[in-house]
SETORDO-221062 format. One record per residue: residue in three letters; x, z, y of N, C-alpha, C, O in turn. Coordinates in steps of 0.2 Angstrom, whole numbers, plus 5000, padded with zeros to 4 digits. Layout:
REC; r; n.xx; n.zz; n.yy; ca.xx; ca.zz; ca.yy; c.xx; c.zz; c.yy; o.xx; o.zz; o.yy
REC; Ala; X; Z; Y; X; Z; Y; X; Z; Y; X; Z; Y
...
! end
This chain:
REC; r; n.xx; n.zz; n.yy; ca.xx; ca.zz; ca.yy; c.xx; c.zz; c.yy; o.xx; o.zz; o.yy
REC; Unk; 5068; 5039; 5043; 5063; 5039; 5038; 5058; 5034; 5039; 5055; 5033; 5044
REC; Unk; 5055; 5030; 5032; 5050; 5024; 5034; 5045; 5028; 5032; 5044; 5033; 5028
REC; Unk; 5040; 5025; 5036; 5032; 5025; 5035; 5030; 5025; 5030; 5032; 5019; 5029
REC; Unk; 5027; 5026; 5024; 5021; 5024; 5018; 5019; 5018; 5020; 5016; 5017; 5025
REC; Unk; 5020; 5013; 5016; 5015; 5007; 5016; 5011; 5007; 5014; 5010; 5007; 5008
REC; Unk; 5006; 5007; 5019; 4999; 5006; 5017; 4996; 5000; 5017; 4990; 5000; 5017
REC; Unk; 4999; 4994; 5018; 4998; 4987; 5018; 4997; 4985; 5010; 4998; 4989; 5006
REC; Unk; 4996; 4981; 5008; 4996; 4977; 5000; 5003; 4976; 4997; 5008; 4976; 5001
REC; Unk; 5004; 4976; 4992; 5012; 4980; 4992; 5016; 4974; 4992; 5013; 4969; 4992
REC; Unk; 5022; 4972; 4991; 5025; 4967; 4991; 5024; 4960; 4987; 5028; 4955; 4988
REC; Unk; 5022; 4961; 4984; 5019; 4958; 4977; 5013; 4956; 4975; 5010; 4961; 4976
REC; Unk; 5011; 4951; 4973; 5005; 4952; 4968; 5007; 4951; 4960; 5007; 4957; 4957
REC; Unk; 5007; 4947; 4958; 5009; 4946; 4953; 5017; 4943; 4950; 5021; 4942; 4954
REC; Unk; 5018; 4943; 4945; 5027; 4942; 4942; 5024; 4933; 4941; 5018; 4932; 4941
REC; Unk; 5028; 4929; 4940; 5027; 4924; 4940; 5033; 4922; 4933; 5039; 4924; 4935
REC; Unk; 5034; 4920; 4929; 5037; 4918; 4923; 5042; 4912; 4924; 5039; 4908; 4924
REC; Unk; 5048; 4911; 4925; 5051; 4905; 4927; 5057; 4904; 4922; 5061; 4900; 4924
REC; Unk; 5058; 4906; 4917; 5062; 4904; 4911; 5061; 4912; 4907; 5061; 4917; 4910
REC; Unk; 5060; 4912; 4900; 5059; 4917; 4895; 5064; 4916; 4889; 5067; 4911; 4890
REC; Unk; 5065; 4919; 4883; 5068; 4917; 4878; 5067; 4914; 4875; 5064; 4918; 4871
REC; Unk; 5066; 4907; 4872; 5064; 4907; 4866; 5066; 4906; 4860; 5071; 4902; 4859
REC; Unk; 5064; 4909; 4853; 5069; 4910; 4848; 5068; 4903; 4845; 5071; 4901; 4840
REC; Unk; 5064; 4900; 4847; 5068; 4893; 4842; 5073; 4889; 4845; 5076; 4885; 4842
REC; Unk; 5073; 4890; 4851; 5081; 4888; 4856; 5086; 4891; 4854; 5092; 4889; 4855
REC; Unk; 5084; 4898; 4853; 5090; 4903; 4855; 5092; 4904; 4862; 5098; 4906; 4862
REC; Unk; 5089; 4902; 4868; 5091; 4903; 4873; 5085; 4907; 4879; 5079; 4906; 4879
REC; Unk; 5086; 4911; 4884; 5085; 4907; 4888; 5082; 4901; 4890; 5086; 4898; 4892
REC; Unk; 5075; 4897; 4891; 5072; 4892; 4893; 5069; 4893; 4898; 5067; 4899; 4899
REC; Unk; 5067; 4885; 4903; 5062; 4887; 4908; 5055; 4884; 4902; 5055; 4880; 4898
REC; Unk; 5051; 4889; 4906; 5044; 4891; 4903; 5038; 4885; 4908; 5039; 4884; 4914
REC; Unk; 5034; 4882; 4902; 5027; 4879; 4908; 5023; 4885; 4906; 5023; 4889; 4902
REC; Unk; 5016; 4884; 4913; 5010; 4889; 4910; 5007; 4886; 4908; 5007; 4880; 4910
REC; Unk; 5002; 4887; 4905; 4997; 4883; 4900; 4991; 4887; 4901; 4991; 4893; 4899
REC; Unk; 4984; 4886; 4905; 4979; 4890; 4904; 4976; 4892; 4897; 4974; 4886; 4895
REC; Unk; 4974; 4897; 4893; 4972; 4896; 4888; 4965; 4899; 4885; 4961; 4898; 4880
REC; Unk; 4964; 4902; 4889; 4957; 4906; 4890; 4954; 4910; 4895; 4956; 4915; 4897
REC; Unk; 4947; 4907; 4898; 4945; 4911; 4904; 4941; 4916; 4902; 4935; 4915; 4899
REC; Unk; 4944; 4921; 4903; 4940; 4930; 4900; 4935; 4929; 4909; 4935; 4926; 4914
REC; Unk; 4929; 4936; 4905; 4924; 4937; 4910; 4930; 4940; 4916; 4930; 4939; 4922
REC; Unk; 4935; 4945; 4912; 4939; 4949; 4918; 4947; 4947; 4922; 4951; 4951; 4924
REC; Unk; 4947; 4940; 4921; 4954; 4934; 4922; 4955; 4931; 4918; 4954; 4931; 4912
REC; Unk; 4959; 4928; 4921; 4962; 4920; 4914; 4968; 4923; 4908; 4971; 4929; 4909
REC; Unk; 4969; 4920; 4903; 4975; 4922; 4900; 4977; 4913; 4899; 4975; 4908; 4898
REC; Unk; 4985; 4917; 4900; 4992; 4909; 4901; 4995; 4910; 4896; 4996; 4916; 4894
REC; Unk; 4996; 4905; 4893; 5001; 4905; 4889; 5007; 4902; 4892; 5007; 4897; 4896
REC; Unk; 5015; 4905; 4890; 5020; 4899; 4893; 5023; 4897; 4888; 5024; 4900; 4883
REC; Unk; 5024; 4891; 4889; 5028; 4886; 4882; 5036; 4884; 4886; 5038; 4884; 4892
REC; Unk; 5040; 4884; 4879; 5046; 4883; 4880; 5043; 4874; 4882; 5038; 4871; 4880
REC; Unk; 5048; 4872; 4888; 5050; 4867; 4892; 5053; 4861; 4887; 5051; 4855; 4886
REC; Unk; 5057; 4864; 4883; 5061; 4860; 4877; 5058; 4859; 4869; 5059; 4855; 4864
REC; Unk; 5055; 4862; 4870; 5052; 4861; 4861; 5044; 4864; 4861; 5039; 4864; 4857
REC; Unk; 5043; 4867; 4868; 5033; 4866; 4866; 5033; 4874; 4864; 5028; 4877; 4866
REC; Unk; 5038; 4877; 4859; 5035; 4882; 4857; 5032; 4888; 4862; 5034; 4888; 4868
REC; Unk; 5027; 4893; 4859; 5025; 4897; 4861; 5030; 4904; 4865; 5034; 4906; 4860
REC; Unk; 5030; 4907; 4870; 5037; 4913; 4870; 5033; 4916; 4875; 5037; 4920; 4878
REC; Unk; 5027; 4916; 4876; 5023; 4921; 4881; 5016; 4924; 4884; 5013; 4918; 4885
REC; Unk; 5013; 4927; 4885; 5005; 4927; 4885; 5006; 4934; 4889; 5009; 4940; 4888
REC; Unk; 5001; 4930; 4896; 4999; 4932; 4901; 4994; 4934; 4905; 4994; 4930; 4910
REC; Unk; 4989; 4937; 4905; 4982; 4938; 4908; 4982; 4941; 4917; 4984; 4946; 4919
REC; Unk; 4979; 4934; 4920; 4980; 4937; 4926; 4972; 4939; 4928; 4967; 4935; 4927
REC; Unk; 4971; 4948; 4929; 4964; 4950; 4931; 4962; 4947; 4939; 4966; 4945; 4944
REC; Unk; 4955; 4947; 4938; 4952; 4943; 4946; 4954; 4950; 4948; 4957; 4955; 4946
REC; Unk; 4953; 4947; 4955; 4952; 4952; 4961; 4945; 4953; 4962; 4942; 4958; 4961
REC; Unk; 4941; 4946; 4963; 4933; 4950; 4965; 4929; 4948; 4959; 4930; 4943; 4956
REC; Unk; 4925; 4953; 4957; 4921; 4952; 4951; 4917; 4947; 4950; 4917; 4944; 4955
REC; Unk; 4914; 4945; 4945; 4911; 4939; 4944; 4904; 4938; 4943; 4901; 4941; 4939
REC; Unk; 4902; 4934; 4947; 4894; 4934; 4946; 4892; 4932; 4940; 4897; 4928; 4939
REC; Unk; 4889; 4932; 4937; 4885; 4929; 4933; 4876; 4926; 4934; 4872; 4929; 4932
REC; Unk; 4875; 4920; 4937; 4866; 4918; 4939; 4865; 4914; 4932; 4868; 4909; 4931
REC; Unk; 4860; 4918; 4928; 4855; 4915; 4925; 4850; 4912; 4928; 4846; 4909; 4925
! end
């Protein structure tokens, strides 16, 4: 029988490496695109490889909180 992991788990995050896009009709590989840095992580967009279009949107949260110095 295994131990409980109590280590960080195998994973951080999913990473996007082809999605569907319907103006291909297929399957494409996906770029990420940054498109807005929120107070609480960025949000990605991924564009099809082949024709530019839009097929995904992604917000990756921080890990350490954000200062803000006025």
């Amino acid at each position: 029988m295994r131990a409980p992991n109590t280590e960080r788990p195998d994973f951080e995050q999913f990473e996007a490496t082809a999605l569907y896009c319907p103006r291909c009709k297929e399957a494409v590989p996906v770029r990420k695109r940054l498109l807005l840095v929120l107070p609480d992580g960025d949000m990605y967009e991924y564009l099809c490889a082949h024709c530019s279009s839009s097929v995904g949107i992604k917000t990756e949260k921080q890990v350490k909180p954000v200062h803000i110095v006025l």
